[in-house]
C-alpha positions in Angstrom: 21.6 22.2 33.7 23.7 19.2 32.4 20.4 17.2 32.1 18.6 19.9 30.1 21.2 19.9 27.6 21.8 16.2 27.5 17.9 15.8 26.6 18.3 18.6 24.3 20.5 16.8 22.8 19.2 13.4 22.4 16.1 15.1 20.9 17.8 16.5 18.0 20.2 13.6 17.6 16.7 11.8 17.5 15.5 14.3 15.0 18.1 13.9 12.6 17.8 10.1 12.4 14.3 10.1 11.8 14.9 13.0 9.1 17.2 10.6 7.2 15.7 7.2 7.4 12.0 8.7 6.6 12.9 8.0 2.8 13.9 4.7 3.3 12.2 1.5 2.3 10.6 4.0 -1.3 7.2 3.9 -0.8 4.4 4.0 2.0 3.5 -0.2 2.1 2.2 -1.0 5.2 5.0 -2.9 7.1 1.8 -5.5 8.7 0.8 -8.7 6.5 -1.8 -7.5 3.7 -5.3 -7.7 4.2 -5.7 -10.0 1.1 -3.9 -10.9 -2.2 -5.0 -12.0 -5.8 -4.6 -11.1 -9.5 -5.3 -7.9 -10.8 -8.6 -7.6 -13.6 -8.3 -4.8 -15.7 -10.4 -4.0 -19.0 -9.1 -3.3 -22.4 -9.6 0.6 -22.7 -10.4 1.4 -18.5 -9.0 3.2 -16.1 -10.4 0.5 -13.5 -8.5 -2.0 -11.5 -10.3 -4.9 -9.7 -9.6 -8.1 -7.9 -10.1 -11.8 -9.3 -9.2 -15.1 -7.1 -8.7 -13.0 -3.8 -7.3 -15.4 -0.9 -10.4 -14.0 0.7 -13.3 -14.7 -1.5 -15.1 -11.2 0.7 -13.0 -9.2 -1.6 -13.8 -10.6 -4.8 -14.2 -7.8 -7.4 -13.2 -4.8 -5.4 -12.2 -1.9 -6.6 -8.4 -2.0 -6.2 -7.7 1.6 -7.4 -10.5 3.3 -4.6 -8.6 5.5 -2.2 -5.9 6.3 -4.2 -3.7 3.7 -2.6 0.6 3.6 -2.6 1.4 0.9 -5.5 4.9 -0.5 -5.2 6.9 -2.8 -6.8 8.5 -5.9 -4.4 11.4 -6.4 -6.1 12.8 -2.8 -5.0 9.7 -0.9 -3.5 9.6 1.3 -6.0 6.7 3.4 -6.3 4.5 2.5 -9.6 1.6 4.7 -11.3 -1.7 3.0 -11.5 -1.3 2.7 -15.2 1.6 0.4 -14.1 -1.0 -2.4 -12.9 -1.5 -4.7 -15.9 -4.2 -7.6 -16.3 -2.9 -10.5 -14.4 -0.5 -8.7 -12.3 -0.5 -10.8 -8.9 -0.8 -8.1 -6.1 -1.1 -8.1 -2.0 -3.3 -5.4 -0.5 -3.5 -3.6 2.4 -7.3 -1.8 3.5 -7.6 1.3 5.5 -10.6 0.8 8.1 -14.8 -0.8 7.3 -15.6 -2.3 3.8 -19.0 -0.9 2.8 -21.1 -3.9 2.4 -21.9 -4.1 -1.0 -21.4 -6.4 -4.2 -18.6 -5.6 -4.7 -17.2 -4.6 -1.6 -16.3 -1.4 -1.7 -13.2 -0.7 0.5 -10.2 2.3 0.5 -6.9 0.8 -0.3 -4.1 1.8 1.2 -1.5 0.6 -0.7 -0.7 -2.3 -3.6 2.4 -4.3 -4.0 2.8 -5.8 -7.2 4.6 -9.6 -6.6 7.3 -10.5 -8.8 
């Protein structure tokens, strides 16, 4: 009986410490290294985001806004809108599984973070 309600009671112990850590860090940025990095391209009256002189030339041009991705600022991790990405912002990216093979690559970001 005593073990029953020792487990029981590490599980909710457990419970509560995920419960109030699962807001931490302010956004969803994959804590692995980023898939690739470069500087952000945007056009003068577009909605589109893509990537100029990637550290992995593969990437060149992709889409950086496909997939709806997490964007997050380093300096506090604070989560930023995609209207937030400006030409020339220098950015590391994370990818969710396969690239299609195509010029560009087309691949679904996971989640931006804006270097300061």
């Amino acid at each position: 009986m005593m073990s029953g309600m020792r487990s029981r009671s590490t599980m909710i112990i457990l419970a509560v410490v995920v419960a109030a850590t699962a807001g931490c860090g302010g956004s969803d940025v994959p804590s692995r290294t980023p898939d690739v990095s470069g500087v952000v391209e945007r056009v003068a009256g577009s909605d589109s985001a893509s990537l100029s002189g990637p550290s992995d030339p593969y990437y060149d041009g992709m889409n950086l806004l496909r997939g709806d991705p997490t964007i997050a600022a380093r300096s506090d991790q604070s989560v930023l809108a995609p209207e937030d990405l400006a030409d020339g912002d220098v950015v590391d990216v994370w990818i969710d599984g396969a690239c299609a093979e195509s010029s560009p690559v087309q691949c679904t970001v996971t989640a931006l973070r804006l270097r300061d």
